[in-house]
N, C-alpha and C positions, 0 to 999 in steps of 0.2 A: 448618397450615403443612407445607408439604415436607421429609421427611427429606433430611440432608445430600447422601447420595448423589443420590438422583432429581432434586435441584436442577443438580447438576454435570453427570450424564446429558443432561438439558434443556437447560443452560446449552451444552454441545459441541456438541448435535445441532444444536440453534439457531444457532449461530457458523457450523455447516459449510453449515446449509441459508442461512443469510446471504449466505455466500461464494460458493456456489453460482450463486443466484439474479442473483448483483451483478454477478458476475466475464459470466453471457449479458447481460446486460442491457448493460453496460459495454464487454464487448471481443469479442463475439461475435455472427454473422451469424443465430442461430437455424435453426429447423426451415423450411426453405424461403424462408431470408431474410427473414422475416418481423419478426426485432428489427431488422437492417441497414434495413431499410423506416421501420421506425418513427422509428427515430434520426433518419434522413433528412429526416422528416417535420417532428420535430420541430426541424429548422433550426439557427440557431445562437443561437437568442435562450437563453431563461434556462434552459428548459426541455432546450433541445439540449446547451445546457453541464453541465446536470446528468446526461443521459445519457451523458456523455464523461468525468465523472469520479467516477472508481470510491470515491475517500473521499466523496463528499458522497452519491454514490446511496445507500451502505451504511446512511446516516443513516435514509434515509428507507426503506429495506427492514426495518430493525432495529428500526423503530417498530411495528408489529403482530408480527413473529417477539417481541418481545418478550413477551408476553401469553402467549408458551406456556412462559417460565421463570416467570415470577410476575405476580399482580394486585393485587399491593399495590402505591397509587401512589409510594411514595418505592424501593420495591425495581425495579419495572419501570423508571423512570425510570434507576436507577444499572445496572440490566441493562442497558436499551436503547443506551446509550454502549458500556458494558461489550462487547456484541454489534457492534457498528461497529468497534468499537478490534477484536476478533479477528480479524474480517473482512480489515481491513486489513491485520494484521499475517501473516494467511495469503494476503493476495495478494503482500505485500513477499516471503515467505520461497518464492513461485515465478518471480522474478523472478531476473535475473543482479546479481550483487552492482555496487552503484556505486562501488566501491571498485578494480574491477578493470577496468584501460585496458590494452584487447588493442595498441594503438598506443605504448604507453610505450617510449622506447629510454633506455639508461644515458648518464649526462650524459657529455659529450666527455672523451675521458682519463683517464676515471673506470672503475675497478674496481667500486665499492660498489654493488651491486644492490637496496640498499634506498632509492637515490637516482635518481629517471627523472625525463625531461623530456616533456612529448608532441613530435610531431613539430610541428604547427601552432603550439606556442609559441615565443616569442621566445627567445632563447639566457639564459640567465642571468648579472649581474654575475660578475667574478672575487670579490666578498665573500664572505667567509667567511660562508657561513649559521647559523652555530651563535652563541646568546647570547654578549655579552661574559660572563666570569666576575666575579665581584665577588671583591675582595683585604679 
């Protein structure tokens, strides 16, 4: 069995080289276009959709990076998610946050900047937004 450390060592390296591999495969043109080609290729059936999306490729990239944190089948198994789910979580944390609408403008007559409407949305009732209070 692997000491703690070397397991955690393995467990990163594997995450990054996950991320890595997902992130050309996924949203990247390669060495001479050569993954843009391939994606192409593989059209839009099941196989094109899996090259177009970066949580479900990870699945299937994390399945043998798995083998290089452990081979025991119930630990590989809980790695191999384990290694998708980081994957993911390190493509989400290079991404621009969805939280944030460069287009928000402050609702009409309104001060409060923690209150925006988008522009393309419909104006909002005169109601009060906030819960009734209970007596």
């Amino acid at each position: 069995m692997a000491q703690p450390g070397e397991f955690a060592i393995r467990f990163i390296l594997a995450a990054l080289a996950i991320w890595r591999v997902t992130h050309l495969l996924a949203a990247e043109d390669g060495p001479g276009a050569v993954i843009f080609r391939l994606r192409r290729t593989l059209g839009s059936g099941w196989l094109g959709d899996l090259a177009d999306c970066f949580n479900c490729l990870s699945l299937f990239v994390a399945a043998p990076a798995a083998f290089f944190v452990s081979q025991q089948p119930l630990v590989w198994v809980v790695a191999w998610l384990a290694l998708s789910g980081a994957a993911c979580l390190l493509e989400r944390l290079g991404q621009a946050s969805p939280l944030v609408d460069p287009f928000a403008q402050p609702l009409e007559g309104e001060a409060d900047v923690l209150r925006f409407e988008t522009r393309d949305a419909p104006s909002a009732p005169d109601a009060d937004p906030r819960p009734a209070r209970r007596r």
